[in-house]
MIKOL-723289 format. One record per atom (N, C-alpha, C): residue number from 0; residue in one letter; chain; atom name; x, y, z. Coordinates in Angstrom, 1 decimal, always signed. Example, Ala and Ser with C-alpha at 12.3 -4.5 7.8 and 13.67 -1.06 7.14 Angstrom:
<pts>
n,res,chain,atom,x,y,z
0,a,A,N,+13.2,-5.7,+7.8
0,a,A,CA,+12.3,-4.5,+7.8
0,a,A,C,+13.2,-3.3,+7.8
1,s,A,N,+12.8,-2.2,+7.1
1,s,A,CA,+13.7,-1.1,+7.1
1,s,A,C,+12.9,+0.0,+7.9
</pts>
This chain:
<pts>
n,res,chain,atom,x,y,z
0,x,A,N,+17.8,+3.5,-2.5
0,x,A,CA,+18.4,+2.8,-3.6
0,x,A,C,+17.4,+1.8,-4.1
1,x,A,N,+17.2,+1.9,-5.6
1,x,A,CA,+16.6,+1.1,-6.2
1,x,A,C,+17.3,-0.4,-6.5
2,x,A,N,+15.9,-1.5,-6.4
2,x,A,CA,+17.1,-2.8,-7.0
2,x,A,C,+16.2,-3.7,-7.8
3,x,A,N,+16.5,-3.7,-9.2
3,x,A,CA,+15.9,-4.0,-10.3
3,x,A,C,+16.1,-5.0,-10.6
4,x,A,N,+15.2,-6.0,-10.2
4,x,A,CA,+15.1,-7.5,-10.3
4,x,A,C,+14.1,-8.2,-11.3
5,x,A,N,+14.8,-8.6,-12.5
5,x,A,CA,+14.3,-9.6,-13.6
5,x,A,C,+14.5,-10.6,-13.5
6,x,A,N,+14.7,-11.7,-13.2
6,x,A,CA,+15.5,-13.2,-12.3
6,x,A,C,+14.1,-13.4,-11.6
7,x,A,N,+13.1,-14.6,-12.5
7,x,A,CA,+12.2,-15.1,-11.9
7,x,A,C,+13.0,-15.6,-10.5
8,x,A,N,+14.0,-16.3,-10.5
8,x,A,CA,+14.3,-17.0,-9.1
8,x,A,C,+14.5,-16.1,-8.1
9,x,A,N,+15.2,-15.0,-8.2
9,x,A,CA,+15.3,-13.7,-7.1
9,x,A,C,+14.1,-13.3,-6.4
10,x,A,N,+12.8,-13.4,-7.5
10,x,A,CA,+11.3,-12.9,-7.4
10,x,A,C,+11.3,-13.9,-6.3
11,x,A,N,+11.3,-15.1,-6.6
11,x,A,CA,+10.6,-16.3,-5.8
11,x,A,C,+11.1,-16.5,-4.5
12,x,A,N,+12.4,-16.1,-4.1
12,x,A,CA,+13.4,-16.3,-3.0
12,x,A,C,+12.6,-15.2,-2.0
13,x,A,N,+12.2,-14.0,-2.7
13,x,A,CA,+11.7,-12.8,-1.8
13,x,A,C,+10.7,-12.5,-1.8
14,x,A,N,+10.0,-13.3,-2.3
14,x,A,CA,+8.4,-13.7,-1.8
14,x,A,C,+7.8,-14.2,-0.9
15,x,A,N,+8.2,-15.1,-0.7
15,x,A,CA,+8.1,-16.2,+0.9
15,x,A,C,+7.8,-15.1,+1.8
16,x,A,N,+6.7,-15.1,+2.5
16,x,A,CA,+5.9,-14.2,+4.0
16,x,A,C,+7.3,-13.7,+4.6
17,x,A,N,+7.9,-15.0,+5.5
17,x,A,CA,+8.8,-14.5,+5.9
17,x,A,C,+10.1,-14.0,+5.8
18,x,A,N,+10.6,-14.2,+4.2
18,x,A,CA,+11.5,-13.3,+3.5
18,x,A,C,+11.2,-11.6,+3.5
19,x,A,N,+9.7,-12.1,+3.0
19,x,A,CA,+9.2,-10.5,+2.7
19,x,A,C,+9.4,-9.5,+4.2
20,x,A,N,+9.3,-10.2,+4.9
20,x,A,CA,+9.4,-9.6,+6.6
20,x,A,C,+10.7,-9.5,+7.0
21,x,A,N,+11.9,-10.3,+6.3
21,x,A,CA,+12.9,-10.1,+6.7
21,x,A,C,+13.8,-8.9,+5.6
22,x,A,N,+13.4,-8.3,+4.8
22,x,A,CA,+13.7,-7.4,+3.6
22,x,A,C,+13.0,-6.6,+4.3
23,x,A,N,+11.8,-6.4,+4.5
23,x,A,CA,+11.3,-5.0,+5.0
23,x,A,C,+11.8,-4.6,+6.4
24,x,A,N,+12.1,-5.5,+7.5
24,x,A,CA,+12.5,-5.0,+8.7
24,x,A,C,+14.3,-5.1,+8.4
25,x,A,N,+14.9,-5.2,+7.1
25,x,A,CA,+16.3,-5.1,+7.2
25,x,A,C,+16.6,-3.6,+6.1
26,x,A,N,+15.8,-3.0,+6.1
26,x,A,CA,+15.8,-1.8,+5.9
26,x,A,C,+16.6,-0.8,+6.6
27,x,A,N,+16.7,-1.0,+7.9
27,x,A,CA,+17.5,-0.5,+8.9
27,x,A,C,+18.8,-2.1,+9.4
28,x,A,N,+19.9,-1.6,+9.6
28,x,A,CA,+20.9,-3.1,+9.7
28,x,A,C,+20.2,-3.7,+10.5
29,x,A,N,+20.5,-5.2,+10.9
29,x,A,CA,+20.4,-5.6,+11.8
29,x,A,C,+20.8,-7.2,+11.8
30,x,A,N,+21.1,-8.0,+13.3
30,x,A,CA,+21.2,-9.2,+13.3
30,x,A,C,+20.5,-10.2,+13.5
31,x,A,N,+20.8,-11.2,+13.3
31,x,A,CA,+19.4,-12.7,+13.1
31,x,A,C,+19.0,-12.8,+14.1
32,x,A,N,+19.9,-12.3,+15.4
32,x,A,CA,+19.2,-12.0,+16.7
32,x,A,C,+18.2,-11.2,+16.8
33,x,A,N,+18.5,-10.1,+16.7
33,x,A,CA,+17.7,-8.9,+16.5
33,x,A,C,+16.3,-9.5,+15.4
34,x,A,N,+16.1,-10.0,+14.3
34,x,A,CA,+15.3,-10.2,+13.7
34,x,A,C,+14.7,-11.3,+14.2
35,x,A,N,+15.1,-12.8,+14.9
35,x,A,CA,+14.6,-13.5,+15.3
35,x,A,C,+13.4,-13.3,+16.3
36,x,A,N,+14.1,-12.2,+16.9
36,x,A,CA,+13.2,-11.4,+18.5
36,x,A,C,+12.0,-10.5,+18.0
37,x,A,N,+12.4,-10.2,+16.7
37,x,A,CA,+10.9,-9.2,+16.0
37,x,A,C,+10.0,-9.7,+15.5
38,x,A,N,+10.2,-11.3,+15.0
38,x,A,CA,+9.6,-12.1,+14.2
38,x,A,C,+9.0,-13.1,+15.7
39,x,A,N,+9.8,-13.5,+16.4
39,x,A,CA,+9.4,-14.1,+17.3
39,x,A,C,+9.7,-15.3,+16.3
40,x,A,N,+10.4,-15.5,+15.8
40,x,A,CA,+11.0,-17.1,+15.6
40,x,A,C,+12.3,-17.7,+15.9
41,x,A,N,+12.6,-18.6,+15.6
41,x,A,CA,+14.2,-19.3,+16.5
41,x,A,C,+15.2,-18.2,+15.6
42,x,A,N,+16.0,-18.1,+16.1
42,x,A,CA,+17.4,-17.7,+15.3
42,x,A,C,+17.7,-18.5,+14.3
43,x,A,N,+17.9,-20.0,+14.1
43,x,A,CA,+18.9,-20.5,+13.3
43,x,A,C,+17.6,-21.0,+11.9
44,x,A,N,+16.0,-20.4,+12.2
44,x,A,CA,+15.5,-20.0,+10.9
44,x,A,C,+15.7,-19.2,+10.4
45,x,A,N,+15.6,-18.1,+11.1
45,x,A,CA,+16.3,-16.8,+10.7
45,x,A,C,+17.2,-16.7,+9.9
46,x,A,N,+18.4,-17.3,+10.4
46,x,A,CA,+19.7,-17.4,+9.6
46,x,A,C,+20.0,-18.3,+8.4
47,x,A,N,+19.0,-19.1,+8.6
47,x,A,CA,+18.7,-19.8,+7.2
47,x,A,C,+17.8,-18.9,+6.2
48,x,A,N,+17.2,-18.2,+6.2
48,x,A,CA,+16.9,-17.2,+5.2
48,x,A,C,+17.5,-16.4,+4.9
49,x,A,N,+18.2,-16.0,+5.9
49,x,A,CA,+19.4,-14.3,+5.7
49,x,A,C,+19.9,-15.2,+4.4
50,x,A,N,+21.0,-16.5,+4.7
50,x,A,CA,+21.8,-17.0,+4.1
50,x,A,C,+21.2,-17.2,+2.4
51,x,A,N,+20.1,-17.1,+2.2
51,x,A,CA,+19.6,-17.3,+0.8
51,x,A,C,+19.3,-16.1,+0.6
52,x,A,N,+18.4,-15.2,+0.8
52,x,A,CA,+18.7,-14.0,+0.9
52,x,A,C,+20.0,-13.4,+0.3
53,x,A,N,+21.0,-13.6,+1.3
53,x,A,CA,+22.6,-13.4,+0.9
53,x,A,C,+23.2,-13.5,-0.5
54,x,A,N,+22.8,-14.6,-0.3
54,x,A,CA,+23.3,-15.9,-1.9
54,x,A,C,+22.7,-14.7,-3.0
55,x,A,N,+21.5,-14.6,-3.1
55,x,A,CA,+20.6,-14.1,-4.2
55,x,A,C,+21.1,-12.4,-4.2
56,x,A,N,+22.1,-12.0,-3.2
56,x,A,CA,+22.2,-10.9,-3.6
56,x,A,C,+21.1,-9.9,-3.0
57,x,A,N,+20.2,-10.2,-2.3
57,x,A,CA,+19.3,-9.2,-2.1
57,x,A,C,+19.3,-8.8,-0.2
58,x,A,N,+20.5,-9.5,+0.3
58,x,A,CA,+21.0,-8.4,+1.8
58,x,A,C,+22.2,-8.1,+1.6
59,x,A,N,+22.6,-7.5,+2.1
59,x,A,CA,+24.2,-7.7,+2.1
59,x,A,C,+25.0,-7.4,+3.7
60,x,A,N,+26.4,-8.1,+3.8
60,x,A,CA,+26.8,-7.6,+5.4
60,x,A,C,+27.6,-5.8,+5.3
61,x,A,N,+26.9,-5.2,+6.5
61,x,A,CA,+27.1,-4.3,+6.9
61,x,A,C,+29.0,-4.5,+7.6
62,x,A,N,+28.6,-5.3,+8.8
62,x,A,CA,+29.5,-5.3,+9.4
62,x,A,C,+29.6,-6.2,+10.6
63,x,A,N,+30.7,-6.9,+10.7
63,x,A,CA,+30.8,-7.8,+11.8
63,x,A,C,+31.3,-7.9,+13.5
64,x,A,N,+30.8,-8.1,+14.2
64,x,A,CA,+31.1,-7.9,+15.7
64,x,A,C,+31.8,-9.4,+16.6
65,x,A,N,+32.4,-9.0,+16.9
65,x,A,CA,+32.9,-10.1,+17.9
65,x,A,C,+31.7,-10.1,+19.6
66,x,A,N,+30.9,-11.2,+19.7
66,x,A,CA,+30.3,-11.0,+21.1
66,x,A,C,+30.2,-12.5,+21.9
67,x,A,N,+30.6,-11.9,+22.6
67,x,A,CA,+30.8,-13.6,+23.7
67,x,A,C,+31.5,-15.1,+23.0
68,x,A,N,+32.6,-14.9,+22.1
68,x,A,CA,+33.1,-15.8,+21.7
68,x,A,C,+32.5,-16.4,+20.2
69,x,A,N,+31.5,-15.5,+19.7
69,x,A,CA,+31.0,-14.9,+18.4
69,x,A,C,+31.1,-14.0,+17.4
70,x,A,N,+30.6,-14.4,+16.2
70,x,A,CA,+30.9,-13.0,+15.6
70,x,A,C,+29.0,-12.8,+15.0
71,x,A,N,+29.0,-11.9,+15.5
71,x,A,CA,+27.4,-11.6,+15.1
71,x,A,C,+27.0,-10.6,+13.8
72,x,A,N,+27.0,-10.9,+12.9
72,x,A,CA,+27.0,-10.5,+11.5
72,x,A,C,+25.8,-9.2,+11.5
73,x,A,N,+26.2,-8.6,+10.8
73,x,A,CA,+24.7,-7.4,+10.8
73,x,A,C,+24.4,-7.4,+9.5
74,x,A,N,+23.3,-7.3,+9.1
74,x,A,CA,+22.8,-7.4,+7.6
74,x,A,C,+22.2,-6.1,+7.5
75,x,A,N,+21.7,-6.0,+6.2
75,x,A,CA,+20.4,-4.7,+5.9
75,x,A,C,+20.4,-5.2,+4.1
76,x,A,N,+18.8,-5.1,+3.6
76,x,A,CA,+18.6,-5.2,+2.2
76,x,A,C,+19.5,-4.6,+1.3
77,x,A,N,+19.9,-5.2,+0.3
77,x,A,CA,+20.4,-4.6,-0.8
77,x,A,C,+20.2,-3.3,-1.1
78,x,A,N,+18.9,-2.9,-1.6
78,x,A,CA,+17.7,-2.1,-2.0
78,x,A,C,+16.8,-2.5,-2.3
79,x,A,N,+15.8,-1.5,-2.1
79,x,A,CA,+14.1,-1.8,-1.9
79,x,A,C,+14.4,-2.2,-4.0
80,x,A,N,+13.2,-3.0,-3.6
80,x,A,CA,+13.4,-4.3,-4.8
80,x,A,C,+12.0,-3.8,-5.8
81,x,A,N,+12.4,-3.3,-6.4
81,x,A,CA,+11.6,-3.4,-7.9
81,x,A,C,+11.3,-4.1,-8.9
82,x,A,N,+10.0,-4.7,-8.8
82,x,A,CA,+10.4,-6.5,-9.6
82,x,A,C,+9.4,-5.9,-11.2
83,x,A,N,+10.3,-6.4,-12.1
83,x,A,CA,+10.0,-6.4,-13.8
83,x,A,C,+8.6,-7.0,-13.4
84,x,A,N,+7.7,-5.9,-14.1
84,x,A,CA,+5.8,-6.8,-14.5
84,x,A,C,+5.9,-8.2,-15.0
85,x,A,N,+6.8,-8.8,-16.2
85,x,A,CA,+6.9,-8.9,-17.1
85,x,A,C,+7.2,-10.4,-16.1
86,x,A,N,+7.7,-10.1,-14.9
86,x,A,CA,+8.3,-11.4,-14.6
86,x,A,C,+7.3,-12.5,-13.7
87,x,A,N,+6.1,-11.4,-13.4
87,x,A,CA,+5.2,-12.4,-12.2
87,x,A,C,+3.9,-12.9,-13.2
88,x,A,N,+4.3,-13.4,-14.5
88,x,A,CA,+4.0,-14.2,-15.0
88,x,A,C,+2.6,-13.5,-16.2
89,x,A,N,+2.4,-12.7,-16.0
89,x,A,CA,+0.9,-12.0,-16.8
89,x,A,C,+1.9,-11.6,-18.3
90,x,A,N,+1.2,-12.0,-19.8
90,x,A,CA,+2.0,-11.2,-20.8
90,x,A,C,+0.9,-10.1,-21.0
91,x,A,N,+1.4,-9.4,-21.3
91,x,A,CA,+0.5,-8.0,-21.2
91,x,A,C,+0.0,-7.8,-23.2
92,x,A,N,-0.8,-7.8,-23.1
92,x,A,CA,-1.1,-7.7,-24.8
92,x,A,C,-0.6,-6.4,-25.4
93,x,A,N,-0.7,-6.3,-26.5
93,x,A,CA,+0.0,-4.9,-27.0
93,x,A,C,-1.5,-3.8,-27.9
94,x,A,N,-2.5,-4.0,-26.7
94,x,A,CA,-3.7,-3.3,-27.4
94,x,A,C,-3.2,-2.1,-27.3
95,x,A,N,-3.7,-1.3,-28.3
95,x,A,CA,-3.2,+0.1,-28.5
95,x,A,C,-4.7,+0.9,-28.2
96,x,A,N,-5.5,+0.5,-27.5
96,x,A,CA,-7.0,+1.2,-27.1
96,x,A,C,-6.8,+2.0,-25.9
97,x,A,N,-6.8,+3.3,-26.0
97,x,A,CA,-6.6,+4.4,-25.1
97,x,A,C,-7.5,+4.1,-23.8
98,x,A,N,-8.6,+4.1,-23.9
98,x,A,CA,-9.6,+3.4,-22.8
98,x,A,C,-9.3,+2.0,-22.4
99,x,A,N,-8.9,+1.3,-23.0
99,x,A,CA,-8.4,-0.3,-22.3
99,x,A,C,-7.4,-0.1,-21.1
100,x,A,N,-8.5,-0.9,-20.2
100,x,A,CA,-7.2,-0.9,-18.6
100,x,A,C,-6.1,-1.8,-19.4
101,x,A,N,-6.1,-3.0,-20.2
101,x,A,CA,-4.7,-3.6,-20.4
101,x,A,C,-3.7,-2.8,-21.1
102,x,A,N,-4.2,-1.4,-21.6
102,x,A,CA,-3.3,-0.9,-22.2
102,x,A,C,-2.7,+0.1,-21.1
103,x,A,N,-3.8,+0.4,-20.1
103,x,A,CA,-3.1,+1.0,-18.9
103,x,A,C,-2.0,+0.4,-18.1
104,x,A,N,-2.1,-0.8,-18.2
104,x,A,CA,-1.8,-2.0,-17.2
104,x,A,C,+0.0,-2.2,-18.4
105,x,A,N,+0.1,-1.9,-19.4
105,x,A,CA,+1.2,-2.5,-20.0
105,x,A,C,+2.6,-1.6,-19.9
106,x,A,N,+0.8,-0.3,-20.5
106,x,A,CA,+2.0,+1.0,-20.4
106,x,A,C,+2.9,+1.3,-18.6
107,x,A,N,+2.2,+1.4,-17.6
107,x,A,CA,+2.6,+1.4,-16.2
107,x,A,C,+3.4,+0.7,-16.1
108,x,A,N,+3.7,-0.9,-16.9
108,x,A,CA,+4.8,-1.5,-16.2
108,x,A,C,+6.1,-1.3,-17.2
109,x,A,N,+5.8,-0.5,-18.1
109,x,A,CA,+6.9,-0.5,-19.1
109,x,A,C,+7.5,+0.7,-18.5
110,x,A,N,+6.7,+1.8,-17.8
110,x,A,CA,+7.4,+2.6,-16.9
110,x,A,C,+8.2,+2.0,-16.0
111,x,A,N,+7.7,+1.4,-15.1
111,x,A,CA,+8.0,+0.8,-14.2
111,x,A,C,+9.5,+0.0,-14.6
112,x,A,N,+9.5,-0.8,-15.9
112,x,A,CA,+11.0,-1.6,-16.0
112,x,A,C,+11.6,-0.6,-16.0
113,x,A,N,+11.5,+0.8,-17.3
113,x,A,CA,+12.4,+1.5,-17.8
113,x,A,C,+13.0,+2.2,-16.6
114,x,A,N,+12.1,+2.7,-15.3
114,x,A,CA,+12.8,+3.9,-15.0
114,x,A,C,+13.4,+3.0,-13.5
115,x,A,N,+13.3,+1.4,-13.3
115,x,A,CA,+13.7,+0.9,-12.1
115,x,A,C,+15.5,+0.7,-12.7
116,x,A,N,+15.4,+0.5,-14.3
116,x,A,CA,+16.4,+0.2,-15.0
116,x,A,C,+17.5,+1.6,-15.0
117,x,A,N,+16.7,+3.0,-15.0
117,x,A,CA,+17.8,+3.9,-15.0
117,x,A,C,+18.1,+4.1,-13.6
118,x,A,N,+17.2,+4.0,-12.7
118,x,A,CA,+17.3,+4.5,-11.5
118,x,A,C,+18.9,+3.4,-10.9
119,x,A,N,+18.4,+1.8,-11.4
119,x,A,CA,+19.7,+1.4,-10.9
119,x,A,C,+20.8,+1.8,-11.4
120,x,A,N,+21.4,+2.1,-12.3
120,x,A,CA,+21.9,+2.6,-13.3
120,x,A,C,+22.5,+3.8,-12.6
121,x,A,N,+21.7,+4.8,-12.4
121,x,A,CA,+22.3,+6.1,-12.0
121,x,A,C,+22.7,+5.9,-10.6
122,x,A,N,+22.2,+4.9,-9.8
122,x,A,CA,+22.6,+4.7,-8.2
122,x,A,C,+23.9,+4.1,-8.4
123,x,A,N,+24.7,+3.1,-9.2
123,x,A,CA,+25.5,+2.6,-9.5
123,x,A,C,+26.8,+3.7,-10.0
124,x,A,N,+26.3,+4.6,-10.5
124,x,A,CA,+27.4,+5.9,-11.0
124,x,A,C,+27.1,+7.2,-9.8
125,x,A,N,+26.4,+6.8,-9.1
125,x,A,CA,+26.0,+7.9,-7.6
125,x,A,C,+26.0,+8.9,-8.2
126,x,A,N,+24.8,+9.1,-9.4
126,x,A,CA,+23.9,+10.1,-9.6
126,x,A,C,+22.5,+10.2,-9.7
127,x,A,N,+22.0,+11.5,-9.8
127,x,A,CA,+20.3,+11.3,-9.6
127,x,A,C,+19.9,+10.9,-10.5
128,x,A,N,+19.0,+10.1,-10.8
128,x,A,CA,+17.8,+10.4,-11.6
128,x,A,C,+16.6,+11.4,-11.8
129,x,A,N,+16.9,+12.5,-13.1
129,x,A,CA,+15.6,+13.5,-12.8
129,x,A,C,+14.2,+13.1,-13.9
130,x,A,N,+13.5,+12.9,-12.9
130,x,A,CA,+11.8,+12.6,-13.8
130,x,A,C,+11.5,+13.3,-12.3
131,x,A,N,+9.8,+13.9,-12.9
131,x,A,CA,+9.0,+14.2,-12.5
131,x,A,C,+7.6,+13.4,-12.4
132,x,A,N,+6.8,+13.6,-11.4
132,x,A,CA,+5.4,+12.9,-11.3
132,x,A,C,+4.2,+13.8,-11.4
133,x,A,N,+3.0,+13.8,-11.8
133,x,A,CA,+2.0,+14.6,-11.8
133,x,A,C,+1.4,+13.5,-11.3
134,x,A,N,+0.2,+13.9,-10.1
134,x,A,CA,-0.8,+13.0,-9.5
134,x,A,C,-1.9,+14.0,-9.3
135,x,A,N,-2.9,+13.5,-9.4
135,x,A,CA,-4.1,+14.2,-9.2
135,x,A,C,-5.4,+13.3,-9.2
136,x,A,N,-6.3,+13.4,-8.6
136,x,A,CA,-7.8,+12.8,-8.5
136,x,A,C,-8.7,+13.6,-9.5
137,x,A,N,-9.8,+13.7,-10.2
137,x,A,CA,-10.8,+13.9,-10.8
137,x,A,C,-12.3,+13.4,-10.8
138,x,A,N,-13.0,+14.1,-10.5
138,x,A,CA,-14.6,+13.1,-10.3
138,x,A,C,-15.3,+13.3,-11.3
139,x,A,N,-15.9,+12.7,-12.3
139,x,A,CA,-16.7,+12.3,-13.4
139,x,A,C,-17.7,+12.9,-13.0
140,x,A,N,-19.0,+13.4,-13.5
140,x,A,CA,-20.3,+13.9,-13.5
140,x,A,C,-20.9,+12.7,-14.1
141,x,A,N,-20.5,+12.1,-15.3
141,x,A,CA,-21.2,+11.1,-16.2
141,x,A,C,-19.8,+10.2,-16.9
142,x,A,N,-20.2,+8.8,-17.0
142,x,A,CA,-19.1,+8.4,-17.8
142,x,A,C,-18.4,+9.2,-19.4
143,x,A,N,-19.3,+9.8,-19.4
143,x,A,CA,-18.9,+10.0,-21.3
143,x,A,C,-18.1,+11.6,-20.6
144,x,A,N,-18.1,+11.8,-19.8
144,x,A,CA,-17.2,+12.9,-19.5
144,x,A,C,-15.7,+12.3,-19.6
145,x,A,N,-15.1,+11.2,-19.2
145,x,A,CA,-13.7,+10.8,-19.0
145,x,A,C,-13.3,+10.8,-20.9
146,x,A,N,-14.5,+10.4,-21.8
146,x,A,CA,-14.1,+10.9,-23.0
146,x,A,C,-13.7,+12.1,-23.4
147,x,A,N,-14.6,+13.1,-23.1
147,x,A,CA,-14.0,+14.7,-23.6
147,x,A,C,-13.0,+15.1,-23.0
148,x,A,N,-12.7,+14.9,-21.1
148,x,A,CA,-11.9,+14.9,-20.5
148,x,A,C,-10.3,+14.6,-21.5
149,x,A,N,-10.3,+13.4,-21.8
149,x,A,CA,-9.1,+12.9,-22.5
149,x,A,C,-8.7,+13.8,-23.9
150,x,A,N,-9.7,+13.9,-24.8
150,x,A,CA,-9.4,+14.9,-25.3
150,x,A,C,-8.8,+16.2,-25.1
151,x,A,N,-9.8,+17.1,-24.4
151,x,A,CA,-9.8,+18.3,-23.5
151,x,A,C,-7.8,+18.0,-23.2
152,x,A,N,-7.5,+16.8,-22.5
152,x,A,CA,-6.1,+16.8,-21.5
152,x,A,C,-4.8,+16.5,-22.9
153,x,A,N,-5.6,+15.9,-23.6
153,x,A,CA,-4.5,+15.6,-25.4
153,x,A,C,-4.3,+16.9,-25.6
154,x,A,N,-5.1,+17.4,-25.7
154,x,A,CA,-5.0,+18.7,-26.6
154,x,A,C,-3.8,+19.8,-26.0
155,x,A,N,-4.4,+19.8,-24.5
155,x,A,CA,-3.4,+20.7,-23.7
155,x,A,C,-1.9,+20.1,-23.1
156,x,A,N,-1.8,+19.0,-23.1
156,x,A,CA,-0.5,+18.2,-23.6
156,x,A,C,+0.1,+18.3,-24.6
157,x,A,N,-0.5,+18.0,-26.3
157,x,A,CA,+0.3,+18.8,-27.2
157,x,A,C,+0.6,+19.9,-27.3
158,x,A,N,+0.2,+21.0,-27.0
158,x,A,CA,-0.1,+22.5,-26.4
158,x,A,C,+1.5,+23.0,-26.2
159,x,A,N,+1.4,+21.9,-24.5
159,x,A,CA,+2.6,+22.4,-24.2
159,x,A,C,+4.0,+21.8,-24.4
160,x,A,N,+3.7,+20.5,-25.2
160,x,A,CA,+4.9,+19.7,-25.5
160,x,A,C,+5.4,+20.2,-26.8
161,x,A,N,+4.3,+20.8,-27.7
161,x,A,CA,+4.7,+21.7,-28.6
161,x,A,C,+5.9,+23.0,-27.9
162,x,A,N,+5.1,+23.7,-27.2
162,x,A,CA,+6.3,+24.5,-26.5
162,x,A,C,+7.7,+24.8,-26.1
163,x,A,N,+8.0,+23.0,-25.9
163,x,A,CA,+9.2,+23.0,-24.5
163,x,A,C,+9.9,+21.7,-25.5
164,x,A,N,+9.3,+21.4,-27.1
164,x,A,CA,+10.4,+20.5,-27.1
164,x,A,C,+11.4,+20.8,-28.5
165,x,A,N,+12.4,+20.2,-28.3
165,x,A,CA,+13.2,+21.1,-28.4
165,x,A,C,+14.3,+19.5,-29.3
166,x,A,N,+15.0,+20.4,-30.6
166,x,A,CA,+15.0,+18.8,-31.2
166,x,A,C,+16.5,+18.4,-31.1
167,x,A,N,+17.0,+18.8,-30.2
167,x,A,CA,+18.5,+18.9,-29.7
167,x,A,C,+18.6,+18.2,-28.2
168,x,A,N,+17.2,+18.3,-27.5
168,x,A,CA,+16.9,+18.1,-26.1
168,x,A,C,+17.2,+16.6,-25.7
169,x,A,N,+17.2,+16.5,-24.7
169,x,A,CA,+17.2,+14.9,-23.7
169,x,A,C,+15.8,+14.6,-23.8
170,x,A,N,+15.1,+13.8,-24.6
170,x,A,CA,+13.8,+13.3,-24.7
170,x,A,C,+13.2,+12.9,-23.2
171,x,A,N,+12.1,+13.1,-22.5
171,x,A,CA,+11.6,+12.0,-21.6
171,x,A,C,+10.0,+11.6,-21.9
172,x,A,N,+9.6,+11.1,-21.6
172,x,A,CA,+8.6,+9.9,-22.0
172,x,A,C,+7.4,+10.5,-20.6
173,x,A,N,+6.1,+11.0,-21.1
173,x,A,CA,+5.4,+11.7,-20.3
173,x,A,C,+4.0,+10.1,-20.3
174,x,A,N,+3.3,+9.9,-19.5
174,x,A,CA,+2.6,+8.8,-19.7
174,x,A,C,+1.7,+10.1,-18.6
175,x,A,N,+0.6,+9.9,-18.9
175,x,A,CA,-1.0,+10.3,-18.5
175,x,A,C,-1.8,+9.1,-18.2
176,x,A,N,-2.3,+8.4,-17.0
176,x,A,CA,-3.1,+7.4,-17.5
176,x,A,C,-4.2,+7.5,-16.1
177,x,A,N,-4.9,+7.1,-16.1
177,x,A,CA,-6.4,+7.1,-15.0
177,x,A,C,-7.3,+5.6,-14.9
178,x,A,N,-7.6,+5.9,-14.0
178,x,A,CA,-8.2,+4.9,-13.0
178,x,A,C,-9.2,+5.2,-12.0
179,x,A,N,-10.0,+4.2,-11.8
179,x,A,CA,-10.8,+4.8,-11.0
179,x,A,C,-10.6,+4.8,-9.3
180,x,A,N,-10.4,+5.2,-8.6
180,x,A,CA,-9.5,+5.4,-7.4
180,x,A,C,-10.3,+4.6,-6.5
181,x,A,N,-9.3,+4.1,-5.8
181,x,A,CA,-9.5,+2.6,-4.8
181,x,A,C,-10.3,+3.7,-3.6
182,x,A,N,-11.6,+3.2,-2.7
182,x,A,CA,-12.3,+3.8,-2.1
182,x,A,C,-11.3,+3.6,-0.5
183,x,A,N,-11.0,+4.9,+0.0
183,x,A,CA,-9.7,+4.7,+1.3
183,x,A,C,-10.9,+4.6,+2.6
184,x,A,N,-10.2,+3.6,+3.9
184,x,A,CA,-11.0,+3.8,+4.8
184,x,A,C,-10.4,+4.7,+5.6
185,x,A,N,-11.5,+5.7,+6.8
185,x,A,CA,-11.2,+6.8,+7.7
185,x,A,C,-9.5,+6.4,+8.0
186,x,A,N,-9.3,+7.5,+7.8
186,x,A,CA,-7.9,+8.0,+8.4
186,x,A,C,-6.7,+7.3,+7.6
187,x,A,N,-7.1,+7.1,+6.5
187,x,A,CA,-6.0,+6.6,+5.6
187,x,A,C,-5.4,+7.9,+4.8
188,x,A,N,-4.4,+8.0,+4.8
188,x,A,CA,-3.7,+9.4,+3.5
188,x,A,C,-4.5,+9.5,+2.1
189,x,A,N,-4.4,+10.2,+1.5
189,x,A,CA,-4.6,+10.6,+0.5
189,x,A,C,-3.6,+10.3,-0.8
</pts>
C-alpha cells in the first residue's frame, strides 16, 4: 500500500535517521520493545517517536496485548510513503527541452505525484491500479547517437500509439525518458 504524502510537516516528522529506521523496520508489526532492541536504544525514546509518528498518521496500532500488568501496543507503518517532488523544496522549471535533465527531472515527478495519487486512491476502494513499466539500458557509440536514437524511438512510439488508440478509450500517459546509468559496484542487481 501506497501513502501519498504532500504535508511538508509529515515529510519532516519522517525524515529524522531515526524515524526513517522506525518506518522501515515497522513494515512488519511490531513493539517499542521489539524496536528498542533492533535499534539498540531505550524504549521510552522509542515510544516517543512511535507517538509522533502516530499523531502524523504515518503507523498505525495493529493490536494490543496485555503482558505482566501491561498492555504492549504493536504498531506497523501506515504505507510505504511516497513523498510529492514538489514538497522537498526544488520548483522544477517548466522547460519544455527534450534533452534537458530539468525537463527529465519535472516530468518524473509529475509521474510520481499523479500515479502515488491514484495508487492511494485505488488502495482506498481495494482496487488495482493498472500501468505498465518499460525499463531498459542502452549504450551510446557517440553522443550524437542518443539524438537519432530519440527520433528513431518518436517515430516508433507514434507508430504504435497510432495503432492502439482508440477515441472512446481510458487514456494513459506513456513518458520515455533516459539517463545516463549510475555505475553499480560487483554484486549489485541490475
Amino acid at each position: 500500500m501506497l501513502g501519498y504524502v504532500e504535508e511538508p510537516e509529515k515529510v519532516r516528522l519522517a525524515l529524522s535517521p531515526i524515524r526513517r529506521q522506525l518506518l522501515d523496520l515497522l513494515r512488519e508489526p511490531a513493539s517499542a520493545t521489539q524496536l528498542a532492541g533492533a535499534l539498540d536504544l531505550p524504549r521510552q525514546r522509542v515510544n516517543y517517536h512511535l507517538r509522533e509518528l502516530e499523531k502524523a498518521g504515518l503507523v498505525e496500532l495493529v493490536e494490543e496485548r496485555r503482558r505482566r500488568g501491561f498492555t504492549e501496543r504493536i504498531l506497523r507503518a501506515s504505507a510505504t510513503l511516497v513523498v510529492d517532488p514538489g514538497v522537498m523544496g526544488r520548483a522544477f522549471s517548466t522547460i519544455q527541452d527534450q534533452y534537458a535533465a530539468e525537463h527529465l527531472v519535472e516530468v518524473a515527478a509529475g509521474a510520481v505525484r499523479d500515479v502515488a495519487k491514484m495508487q492511494s486512491a485505488a488502495d482506498a476502494e481495494g482496487k488495482r491500479l493498472l500501468t505498465f513499466t518499460l525499463e531498459t539500458e542502452v549504450r551510446f557509440a557517440a553522443p550524437g547517437d542518443v539524438h537519432r536514437f530519440t527520433d528513431a524511438l518518436t517515430e516508433a512510439i507514434r507508430r504504435t500509439v497510432e495503432e492502439f488508440d482508440s477515441e472512446g478509450g481510458r487514456p494513459y500517459r506513456l513518458i520515455a525518458g533516459g539517463h545516463p546509468a549510475s555505475r553499480r559496484t560487483e554484486g549489485e542487481k541490475a
